[in-house]
PDB file of N, CA, C and O in Angstrom, chain B, residues numbered from 101:
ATOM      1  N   UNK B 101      78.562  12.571  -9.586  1.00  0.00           N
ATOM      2  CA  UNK B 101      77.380  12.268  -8.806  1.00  0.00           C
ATOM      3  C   UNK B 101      76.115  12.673  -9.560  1.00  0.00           C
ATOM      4  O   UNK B 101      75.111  11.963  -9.634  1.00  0.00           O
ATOM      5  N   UNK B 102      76.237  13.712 -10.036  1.00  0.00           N
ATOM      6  CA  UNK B 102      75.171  14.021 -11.170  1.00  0.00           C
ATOM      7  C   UNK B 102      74.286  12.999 -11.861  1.00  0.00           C
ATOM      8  O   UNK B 102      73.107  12.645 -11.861  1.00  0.00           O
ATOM      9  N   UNK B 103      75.558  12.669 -12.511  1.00  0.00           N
ATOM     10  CA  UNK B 103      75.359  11.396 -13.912  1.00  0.00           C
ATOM     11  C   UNK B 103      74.737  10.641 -13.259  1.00  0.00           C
ATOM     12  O   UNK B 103      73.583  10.330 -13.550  1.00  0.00           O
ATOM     13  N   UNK B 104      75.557  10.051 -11.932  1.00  0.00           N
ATOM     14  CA  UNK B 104      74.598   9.000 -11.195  1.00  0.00           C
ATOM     15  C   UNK B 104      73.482   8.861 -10.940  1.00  0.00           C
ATOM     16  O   UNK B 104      72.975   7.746 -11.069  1.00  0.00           O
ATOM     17  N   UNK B 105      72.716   9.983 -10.481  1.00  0.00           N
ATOM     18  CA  UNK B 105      71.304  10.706  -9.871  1.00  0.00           C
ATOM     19  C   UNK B 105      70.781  10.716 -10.841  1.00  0.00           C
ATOM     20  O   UNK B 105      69.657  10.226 -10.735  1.00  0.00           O
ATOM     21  N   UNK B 106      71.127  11.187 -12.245  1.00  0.00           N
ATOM     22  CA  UNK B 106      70.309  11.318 -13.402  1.00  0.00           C
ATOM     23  C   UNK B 106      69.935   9.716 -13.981  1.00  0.00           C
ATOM     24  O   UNK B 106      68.821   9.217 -14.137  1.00  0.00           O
ATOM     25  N   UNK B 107      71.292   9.116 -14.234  1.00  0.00           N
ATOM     26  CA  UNK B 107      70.810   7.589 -14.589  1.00  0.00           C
ATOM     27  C   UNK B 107      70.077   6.748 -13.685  1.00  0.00           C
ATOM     28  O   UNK B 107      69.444   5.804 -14.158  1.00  0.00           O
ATOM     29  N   UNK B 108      70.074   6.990 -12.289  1.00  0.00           N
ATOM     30  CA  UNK B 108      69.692   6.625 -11.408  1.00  0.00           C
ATOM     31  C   UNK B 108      67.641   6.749 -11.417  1.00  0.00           C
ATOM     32  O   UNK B 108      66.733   5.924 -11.329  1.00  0.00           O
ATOM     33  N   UNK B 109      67.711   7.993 -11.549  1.00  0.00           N
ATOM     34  CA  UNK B 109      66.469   8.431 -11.807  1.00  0.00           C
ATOM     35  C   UNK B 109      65.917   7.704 -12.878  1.00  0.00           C
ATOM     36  O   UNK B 109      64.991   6.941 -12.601  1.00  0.00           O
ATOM     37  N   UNK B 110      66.442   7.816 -14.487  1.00  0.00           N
ATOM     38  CA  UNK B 110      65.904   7.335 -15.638  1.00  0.00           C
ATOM     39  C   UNK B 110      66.050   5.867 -14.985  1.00  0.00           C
ATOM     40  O   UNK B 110      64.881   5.718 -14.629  1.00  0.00           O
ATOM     41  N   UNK B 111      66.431   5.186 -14.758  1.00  0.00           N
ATOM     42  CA  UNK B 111      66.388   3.465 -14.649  1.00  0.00           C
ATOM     43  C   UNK B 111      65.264   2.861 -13.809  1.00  0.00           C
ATOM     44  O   UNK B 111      64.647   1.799 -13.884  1.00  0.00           O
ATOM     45  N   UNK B 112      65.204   4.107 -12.826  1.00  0.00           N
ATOM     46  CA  UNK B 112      63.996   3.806 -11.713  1.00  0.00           C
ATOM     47  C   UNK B 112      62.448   3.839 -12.746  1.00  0.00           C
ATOM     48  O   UNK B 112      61.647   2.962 -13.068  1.00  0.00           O
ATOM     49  N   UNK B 113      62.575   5.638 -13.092  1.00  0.00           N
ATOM     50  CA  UNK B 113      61.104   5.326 -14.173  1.00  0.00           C
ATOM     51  C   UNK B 113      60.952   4.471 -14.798  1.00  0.00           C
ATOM     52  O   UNK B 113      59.955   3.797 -14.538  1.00  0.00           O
ATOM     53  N   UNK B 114      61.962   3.966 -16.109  1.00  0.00           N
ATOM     54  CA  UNK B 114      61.815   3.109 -16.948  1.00  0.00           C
ATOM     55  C   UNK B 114      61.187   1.660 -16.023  1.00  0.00           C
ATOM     56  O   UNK B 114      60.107   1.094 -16.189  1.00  0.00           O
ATOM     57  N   UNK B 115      62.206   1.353 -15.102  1.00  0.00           N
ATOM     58  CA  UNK B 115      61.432   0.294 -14.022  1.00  0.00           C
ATOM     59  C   UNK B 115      60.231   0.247 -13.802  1.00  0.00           C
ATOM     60  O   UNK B 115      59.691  -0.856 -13.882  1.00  0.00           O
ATOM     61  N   UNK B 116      59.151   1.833 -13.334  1.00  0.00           N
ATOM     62  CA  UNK B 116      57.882   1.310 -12.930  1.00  0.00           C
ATOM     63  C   UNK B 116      57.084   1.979 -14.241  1.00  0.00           C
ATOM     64  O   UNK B 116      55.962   2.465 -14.388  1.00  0.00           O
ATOM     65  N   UNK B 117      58.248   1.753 -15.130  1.00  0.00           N
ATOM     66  CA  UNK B 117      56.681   2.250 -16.499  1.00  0.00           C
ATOM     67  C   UNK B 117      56.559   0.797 -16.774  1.00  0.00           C
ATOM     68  O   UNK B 117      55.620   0.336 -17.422  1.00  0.00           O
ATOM     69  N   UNK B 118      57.546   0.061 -16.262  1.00  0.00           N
ATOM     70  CA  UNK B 118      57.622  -1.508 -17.138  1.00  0.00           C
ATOM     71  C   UNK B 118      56.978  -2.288 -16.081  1.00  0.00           C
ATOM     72  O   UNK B 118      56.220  -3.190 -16.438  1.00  0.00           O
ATOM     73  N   UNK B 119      57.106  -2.144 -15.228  1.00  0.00           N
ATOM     74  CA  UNK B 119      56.141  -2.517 -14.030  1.00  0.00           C
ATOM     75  C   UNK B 119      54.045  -2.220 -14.057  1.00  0.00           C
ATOM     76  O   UNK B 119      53.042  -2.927 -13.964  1.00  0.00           O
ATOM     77  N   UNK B 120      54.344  -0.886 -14.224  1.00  0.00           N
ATOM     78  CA  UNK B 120      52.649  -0.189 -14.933  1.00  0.00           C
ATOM     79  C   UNK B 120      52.316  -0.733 -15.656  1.00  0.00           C
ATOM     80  O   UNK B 120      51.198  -1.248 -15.684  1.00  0.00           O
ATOM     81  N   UNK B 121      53.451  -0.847 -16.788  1.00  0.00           N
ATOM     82  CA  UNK B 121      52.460  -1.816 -17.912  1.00  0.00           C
ATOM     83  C   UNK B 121      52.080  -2.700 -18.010  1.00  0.00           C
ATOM     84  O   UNK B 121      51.136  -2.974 -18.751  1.00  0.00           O
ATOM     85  N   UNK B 122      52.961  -3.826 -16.962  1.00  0.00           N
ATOM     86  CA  UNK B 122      53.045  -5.129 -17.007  1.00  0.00           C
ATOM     87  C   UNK B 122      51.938  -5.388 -15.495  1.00  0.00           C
ATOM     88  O   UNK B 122      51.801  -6.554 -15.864  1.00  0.00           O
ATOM     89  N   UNK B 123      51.509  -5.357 -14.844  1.00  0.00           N
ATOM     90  CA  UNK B 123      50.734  -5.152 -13.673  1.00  0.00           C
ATOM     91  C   UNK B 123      49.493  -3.650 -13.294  1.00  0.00           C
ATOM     92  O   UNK B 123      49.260  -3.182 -12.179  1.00  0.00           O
ATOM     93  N   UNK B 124      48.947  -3.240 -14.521  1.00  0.00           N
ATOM     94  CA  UNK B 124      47.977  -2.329 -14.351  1.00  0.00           C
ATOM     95  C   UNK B 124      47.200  -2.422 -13.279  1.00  0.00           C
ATOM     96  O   UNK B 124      46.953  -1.464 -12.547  1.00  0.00           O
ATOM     97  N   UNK B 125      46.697  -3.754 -13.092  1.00  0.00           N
ATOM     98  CA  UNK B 125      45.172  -3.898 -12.159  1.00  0.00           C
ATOM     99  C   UNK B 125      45.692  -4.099 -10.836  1.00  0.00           C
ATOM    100  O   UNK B 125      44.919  -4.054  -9.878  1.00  0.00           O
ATOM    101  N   UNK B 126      47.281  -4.379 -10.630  1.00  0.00           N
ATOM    102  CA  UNK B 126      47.395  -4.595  -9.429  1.00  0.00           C
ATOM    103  C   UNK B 126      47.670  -3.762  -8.701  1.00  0.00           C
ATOM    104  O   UNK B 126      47.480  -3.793  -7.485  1.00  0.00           O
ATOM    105  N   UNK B 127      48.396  -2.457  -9.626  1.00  0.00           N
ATOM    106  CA  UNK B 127      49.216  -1.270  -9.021  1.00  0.00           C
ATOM    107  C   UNK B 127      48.496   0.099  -8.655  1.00  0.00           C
ATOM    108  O   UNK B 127      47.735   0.492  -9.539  1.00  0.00           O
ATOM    109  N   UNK B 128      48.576   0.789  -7.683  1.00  0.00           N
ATOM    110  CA  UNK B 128      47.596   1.949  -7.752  1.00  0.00           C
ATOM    111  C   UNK B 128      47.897   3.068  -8.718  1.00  0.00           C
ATOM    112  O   UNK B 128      48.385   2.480  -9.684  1.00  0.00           O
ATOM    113  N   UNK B 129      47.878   4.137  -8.940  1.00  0.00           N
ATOM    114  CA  UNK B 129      47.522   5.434  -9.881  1.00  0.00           C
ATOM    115  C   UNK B 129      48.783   5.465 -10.835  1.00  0.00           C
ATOM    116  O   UNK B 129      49.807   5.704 -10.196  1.00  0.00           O
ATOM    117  N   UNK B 130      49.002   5.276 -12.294  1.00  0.00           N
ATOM    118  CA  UNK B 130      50.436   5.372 -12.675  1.00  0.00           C
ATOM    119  C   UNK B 130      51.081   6.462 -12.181  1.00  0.00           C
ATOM    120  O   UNK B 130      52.243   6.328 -11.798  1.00  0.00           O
ATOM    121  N   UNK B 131      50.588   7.417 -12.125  1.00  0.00           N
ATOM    122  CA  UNK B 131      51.274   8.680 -11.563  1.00  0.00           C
ATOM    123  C   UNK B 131      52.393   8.540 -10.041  1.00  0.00           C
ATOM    124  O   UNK B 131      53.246   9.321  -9.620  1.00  0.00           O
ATOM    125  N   UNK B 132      52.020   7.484  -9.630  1.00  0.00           N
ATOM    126  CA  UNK B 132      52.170   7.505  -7.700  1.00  0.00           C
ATOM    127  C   UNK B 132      53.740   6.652  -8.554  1.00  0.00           C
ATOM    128  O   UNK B 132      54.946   6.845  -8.402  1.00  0.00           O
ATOM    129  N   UNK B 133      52.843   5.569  -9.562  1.00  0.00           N
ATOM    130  CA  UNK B 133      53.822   4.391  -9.755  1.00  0.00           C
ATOM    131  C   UNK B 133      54.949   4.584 -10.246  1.00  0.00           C
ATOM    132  O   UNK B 133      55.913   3.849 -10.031  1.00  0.00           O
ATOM    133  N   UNK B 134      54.969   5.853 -11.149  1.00  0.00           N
ATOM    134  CA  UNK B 134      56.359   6.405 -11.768  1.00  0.00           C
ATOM    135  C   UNK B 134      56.867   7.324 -10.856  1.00  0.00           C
ATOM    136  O   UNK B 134      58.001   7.551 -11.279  1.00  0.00           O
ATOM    137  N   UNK B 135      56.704   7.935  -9.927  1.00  0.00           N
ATOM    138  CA  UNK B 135      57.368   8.473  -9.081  1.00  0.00           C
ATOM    139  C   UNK B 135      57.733   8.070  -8.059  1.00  0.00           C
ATOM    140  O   UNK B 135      58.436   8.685  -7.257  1.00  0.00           O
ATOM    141  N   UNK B 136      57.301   6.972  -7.947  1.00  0.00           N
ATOM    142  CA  UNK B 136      57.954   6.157  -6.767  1.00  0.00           C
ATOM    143  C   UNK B 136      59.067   5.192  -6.975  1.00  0.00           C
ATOM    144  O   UNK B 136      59.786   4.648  -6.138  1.00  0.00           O
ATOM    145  N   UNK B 137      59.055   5.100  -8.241  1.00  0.00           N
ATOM    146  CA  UNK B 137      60.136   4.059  -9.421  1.00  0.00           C
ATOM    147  C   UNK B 137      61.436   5.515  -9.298  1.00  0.00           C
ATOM    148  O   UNK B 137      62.555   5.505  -8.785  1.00  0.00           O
ATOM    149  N   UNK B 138      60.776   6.500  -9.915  1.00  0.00           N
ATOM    150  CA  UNK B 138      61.831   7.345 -10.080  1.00  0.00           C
ATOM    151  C   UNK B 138      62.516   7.897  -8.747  1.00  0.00           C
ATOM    152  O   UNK B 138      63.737   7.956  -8.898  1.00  0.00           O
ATOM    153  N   UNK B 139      62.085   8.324  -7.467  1.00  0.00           N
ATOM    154  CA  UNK B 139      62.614   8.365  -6.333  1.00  0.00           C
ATOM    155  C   UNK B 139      63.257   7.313  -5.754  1.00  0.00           C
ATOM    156  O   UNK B 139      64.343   7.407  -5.183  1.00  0.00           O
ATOM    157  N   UNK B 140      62.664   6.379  -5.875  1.00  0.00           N
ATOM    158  CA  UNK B 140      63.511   4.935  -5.246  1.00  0.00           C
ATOM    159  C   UNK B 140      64.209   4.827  -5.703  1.00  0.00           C
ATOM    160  O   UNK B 140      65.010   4.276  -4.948  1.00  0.00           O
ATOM    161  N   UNK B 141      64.987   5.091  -7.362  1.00  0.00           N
ATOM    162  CA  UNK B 141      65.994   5.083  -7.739  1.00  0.00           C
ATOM    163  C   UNK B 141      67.031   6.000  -7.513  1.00  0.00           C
ATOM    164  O   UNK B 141      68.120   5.500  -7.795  1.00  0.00           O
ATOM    165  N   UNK B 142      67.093   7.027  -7.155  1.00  0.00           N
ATOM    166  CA  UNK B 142      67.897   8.523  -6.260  1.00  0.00           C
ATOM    167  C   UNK B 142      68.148   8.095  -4.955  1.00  0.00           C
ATOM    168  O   UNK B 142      69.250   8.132  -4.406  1.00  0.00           O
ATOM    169  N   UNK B 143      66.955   7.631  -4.400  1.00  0.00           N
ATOM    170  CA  UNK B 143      67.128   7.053  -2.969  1.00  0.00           C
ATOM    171  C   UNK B 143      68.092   5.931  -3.052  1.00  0.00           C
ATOM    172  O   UNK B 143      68.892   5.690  -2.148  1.00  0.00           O
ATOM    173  N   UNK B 144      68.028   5.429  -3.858  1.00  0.00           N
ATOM    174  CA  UNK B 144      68.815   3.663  -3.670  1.00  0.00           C
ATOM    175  C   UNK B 144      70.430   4.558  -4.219  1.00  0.00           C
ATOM    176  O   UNK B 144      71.338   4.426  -3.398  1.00  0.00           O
ATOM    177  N   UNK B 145      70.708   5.217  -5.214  1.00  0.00           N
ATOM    178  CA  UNK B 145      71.657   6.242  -5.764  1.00  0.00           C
ATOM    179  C   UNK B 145      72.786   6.163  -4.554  1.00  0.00           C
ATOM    180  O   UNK B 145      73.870   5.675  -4.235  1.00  0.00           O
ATOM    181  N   UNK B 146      71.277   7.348  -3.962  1.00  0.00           N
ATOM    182  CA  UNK B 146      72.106   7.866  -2.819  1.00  0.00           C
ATOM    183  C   UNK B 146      72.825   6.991  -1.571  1.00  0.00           C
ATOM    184  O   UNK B 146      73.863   7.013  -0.912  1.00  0.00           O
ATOM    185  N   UNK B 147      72.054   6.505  -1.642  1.00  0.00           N
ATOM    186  CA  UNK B 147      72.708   5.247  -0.396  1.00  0.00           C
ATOM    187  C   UNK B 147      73.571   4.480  -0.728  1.00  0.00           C
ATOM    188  O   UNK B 147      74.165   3.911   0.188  1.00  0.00           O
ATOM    189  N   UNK B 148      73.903   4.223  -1.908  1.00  0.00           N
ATOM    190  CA  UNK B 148      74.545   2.817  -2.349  1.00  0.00           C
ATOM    191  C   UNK B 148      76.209   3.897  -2.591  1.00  0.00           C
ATOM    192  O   UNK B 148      77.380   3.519  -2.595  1.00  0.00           O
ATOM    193  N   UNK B 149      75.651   5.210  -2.755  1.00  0.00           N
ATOM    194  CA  UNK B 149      77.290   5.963  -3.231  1.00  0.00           C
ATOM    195  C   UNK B 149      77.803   6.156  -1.914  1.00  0.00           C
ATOM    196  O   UNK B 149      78.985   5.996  -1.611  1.00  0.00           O
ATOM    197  N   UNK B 150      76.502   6.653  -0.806  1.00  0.00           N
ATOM    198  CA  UNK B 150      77.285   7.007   0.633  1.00  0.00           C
ATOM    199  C   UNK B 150      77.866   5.522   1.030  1.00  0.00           C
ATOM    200  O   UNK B 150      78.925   5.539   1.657  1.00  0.00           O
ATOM    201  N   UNK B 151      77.239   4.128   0.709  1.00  0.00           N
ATOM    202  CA  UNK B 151      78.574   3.050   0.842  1.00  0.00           C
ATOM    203  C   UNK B 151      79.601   2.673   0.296  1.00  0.00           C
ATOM    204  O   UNK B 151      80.546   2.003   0.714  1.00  0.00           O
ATOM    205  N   UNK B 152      79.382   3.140  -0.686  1.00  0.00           N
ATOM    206  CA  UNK B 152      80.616   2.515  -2.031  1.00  0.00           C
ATOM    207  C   UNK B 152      81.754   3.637  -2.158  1.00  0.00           C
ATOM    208  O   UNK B 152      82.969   3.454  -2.088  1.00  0.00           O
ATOM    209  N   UNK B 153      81.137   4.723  -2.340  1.00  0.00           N
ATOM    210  CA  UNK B 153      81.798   6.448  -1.924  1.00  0.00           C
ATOM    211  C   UNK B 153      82.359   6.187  -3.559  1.00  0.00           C
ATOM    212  O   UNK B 153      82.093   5.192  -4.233  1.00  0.00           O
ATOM    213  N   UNK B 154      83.156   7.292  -3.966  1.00  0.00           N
ATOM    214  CA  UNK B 154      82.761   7.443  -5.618  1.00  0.00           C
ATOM    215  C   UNK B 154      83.714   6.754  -6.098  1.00  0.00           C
ATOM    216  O   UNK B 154      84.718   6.313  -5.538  1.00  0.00           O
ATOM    217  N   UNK B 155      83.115   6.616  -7.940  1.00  0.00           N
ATOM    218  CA  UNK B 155      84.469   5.906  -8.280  1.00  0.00           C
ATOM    219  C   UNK B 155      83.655   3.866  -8.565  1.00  0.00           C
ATOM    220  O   UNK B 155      84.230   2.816  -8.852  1.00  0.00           O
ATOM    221  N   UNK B 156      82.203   4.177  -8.299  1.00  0.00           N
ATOM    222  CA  UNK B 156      81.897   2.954  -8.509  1.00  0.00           C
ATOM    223  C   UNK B 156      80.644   2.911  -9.236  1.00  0.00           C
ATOM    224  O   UNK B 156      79.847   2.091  -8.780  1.00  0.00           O
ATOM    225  N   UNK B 157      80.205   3.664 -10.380  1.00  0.00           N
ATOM    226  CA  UNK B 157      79.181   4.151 -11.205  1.00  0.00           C
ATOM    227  C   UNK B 157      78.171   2.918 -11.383  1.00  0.00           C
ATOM    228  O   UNK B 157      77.019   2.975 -10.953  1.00  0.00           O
ATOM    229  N   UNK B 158      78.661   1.862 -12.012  1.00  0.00           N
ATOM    230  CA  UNK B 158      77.981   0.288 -12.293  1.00  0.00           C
ATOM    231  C   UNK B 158      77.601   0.074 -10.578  1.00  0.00           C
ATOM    232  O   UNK B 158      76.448  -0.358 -10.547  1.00  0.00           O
ATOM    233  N   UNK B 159      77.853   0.142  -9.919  1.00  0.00           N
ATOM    234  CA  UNK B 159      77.532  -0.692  -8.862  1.00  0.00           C
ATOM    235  C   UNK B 159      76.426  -0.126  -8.108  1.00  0.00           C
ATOM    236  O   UNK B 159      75.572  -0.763  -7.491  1.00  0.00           O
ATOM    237  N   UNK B 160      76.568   1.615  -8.262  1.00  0.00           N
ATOM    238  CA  UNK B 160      75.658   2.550  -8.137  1.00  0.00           C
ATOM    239  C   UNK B 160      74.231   2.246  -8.813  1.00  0.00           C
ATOM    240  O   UNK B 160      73.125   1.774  -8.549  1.00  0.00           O
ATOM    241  N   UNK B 161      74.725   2.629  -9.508  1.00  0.00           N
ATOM    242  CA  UNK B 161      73.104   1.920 -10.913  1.00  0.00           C
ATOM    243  C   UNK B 161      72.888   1.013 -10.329  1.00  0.00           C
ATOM    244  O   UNK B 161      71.922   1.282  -9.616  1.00  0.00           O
ATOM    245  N   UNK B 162      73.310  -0.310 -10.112  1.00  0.00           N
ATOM    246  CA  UNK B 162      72.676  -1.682  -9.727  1.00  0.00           C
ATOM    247  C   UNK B 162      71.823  -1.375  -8.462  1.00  0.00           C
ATOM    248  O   UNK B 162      70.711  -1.905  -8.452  1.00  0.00           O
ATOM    249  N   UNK B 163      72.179  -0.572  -7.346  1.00  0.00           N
ATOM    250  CA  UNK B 163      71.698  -0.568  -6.285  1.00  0.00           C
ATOM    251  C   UNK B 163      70.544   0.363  -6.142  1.00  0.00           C
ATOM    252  O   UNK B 163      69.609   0.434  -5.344  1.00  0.00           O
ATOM    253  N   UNK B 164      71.014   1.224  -7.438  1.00  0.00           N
ATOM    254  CA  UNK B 164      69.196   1.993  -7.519  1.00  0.00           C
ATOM    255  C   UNK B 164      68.561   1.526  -7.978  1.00  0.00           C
ATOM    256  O   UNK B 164      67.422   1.989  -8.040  1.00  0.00           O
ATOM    257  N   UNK B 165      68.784   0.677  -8.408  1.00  0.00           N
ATOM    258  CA  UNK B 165      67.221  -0.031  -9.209  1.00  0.00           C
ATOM    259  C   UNK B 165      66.933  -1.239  -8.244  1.00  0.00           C
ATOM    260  O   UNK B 165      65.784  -1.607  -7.999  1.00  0.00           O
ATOM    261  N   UNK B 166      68.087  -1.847  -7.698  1.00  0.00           N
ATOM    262  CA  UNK B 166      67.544  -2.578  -6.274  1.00  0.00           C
ATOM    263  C   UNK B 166      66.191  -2.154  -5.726  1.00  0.00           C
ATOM    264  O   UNK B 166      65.105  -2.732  -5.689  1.00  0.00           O
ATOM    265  N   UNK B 167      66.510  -1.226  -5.406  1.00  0.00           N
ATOM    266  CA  UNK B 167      66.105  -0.104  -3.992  1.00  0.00           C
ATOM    267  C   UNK B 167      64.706   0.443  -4.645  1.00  0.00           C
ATOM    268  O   UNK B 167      63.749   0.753  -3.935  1.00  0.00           O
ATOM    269  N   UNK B 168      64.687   0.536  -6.190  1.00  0.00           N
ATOM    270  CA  UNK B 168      63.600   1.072  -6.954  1.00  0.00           C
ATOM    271  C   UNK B 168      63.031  -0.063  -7.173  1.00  0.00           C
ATOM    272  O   UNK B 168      61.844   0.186  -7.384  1.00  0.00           O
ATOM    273  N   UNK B 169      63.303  -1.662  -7.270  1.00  0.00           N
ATOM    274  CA  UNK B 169      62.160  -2.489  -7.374  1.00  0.00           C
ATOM    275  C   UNK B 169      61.711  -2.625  -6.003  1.00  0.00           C
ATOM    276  O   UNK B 169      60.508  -2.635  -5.743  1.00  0.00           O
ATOM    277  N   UNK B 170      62.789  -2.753  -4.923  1.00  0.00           N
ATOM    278  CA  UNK B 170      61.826  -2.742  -3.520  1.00  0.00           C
ATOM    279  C   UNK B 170      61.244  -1.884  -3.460  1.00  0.00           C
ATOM    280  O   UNK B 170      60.202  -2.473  -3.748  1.00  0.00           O
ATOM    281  N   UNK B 171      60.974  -1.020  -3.345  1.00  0.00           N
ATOM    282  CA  UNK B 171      59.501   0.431  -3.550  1.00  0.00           C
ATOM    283  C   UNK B 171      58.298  -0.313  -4.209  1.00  0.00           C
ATOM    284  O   UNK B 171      57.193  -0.730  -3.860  1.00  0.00           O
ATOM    285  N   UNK B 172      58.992  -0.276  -5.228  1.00  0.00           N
ATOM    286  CA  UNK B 172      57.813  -0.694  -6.102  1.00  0.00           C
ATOM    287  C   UNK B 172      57.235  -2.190  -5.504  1.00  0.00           C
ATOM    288  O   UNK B 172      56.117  -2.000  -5.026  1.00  0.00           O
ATOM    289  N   UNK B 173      57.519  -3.150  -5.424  1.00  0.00           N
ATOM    290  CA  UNK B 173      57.034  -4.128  -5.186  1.00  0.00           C
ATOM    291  C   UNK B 173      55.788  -4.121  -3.671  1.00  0.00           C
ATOM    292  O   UNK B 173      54.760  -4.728  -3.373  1.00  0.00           O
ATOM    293  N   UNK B 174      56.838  -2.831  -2.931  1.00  0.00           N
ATOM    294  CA  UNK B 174      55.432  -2.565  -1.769  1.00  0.00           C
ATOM    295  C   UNK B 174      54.200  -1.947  -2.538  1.00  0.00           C
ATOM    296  O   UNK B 174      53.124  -1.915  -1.939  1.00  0.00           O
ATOM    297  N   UNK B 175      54.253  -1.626  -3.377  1.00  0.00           N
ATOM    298  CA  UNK B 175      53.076  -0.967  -4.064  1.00  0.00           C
ATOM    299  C   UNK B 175      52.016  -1.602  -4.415  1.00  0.00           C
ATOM    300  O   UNK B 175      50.870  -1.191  -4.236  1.00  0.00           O
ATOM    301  N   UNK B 176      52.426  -2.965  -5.097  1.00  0.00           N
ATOM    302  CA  UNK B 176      51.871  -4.414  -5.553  1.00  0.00           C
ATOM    303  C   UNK B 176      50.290  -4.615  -4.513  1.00  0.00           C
ATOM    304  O   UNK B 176      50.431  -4.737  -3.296  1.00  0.00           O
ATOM    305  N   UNK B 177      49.419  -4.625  -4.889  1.00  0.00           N
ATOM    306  CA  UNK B 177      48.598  -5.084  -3.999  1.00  0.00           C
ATOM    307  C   UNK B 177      48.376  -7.072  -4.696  1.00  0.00           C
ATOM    308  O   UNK B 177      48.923  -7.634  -5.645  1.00  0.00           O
ATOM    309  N   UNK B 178      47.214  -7.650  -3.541  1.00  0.00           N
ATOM    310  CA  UNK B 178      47.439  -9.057  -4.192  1.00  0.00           C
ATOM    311  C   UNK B 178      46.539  -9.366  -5.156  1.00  0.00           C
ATOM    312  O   UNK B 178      45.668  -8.520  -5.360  1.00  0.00           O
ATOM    313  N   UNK B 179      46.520 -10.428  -5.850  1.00  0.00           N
ATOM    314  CA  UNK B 179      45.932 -10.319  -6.955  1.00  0.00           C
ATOM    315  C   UNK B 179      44.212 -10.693  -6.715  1.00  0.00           C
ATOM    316  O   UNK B 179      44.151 -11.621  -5.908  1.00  0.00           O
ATOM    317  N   UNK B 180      43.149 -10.360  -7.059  1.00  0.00           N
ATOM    318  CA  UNK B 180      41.788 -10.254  -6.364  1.00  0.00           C
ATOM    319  C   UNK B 180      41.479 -11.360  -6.855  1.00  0.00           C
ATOM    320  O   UNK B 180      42.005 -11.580  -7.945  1.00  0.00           O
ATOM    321  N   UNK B 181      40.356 -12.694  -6.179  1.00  0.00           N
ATOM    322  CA  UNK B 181      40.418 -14.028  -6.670  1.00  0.00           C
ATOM    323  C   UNK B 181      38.715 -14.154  -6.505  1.00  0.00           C
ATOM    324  O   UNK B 181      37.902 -13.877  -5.623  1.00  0.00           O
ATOM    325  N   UNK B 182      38.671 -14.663  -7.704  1.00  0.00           N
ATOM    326  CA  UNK B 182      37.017 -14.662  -7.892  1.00  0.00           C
ATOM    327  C   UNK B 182      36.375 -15.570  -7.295  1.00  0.00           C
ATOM    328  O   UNK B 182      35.144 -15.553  -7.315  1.00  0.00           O
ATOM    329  N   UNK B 183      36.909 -16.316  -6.797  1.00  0.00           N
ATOM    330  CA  UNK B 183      36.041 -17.528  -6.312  1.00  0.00           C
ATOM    331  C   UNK B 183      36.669 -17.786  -5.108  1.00  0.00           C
ATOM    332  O   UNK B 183      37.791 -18.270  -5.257  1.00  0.00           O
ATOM    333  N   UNK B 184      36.382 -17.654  -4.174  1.00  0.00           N
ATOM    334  CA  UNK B 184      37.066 -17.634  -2.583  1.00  0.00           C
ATOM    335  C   UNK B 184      36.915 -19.067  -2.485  1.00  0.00           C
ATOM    336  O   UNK B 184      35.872 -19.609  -2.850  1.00  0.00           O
ATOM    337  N   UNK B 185      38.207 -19.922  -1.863  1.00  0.00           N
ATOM    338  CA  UNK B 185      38.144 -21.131  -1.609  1.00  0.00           C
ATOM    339  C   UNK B 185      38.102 -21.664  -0.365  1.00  0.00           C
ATOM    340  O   UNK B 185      39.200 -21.623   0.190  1.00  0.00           O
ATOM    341  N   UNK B 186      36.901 -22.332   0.513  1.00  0.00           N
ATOM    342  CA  UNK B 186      37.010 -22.379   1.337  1.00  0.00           C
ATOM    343  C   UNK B 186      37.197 -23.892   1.928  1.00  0.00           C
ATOM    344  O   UNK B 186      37.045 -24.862   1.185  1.00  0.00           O
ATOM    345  N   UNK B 187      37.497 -24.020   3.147  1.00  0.00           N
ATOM    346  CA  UNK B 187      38.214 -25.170   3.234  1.00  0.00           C
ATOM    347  C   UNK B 187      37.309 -26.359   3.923  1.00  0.00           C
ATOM    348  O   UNK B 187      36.253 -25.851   4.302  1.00  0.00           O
ATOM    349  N   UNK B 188      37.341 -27.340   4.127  1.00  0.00           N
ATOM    350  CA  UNK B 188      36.095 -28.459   3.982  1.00  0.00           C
ATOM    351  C   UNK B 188      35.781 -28.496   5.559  1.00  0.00           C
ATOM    352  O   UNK B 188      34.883 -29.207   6.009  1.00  0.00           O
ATOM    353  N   UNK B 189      36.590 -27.676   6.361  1.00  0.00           N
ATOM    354  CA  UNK B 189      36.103 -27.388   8.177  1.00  0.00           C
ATOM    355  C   UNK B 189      34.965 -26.564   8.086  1.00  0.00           C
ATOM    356  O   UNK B 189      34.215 -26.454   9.057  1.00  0.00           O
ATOM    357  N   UNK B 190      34.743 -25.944   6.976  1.00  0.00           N
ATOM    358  CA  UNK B 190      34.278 -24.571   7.405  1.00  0.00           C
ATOM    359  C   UNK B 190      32.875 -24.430   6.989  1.00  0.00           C
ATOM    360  O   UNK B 190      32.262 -23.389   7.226  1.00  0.00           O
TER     361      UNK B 190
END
C-alpha cells in the first residue's frame, strides 16, 4: 500500500506540473495546482484500493490519476474572450 500511495502521489504531481505548464493563465496559484494533483492522486489511491482491495497495483495507479485529473480539471477556470459576442436580438 505504501508503493501505491507513493506512486500514486508522484503521478498526481507530475499530472498537475504538466497541467501548470500547459494551462498557466487558466489555472490558479501553481502551488494550490500541485497539491491538488498530488492529493487527488492518494485520494483516487485510496478509493480505487478500498474497491479493488490489494493485489491490483496497475489498476490502482490508473484510478489515481483518474481521480487526480478530475480535481484538477475543477480547477480550470474558462478561457477569458476578448471580444464578447453578442447576438443580433440584442
Amino acid at each position: 500500500m505504501f508503493l501505491e500511495a507513493l506512486g500514486s502521489a508522484l503521478l498526481g504531481f507530475a499530472l498537475a506540473w504538466a497541467a501548470a505548464h500547459r494551462l498557466p493563465d487558466r489555472l490558479p496559484v501553481r502551488v494550490i495546482v500541485l497539491a491538488t494533483g498530488a492529493l487527488g492522486g492518494v485520494f483516487g489511491a485510496l478509493v480505487t484500493h478500498g474497491a479493488l482491495g490489494p493485489g491490483h497495483f496497475l489498476a490502482t495507479l490508473i484510478g489515481a490519476v483518474a481521480v487526480a485529473a478530475v480535481l484538477l480539471s475543477l480547477l480550470i477556470r474558462p478561457a477569458s474572450r476578448r471580444r464578447l459576442r453578442r447576438s443580433a436580438a440584442a
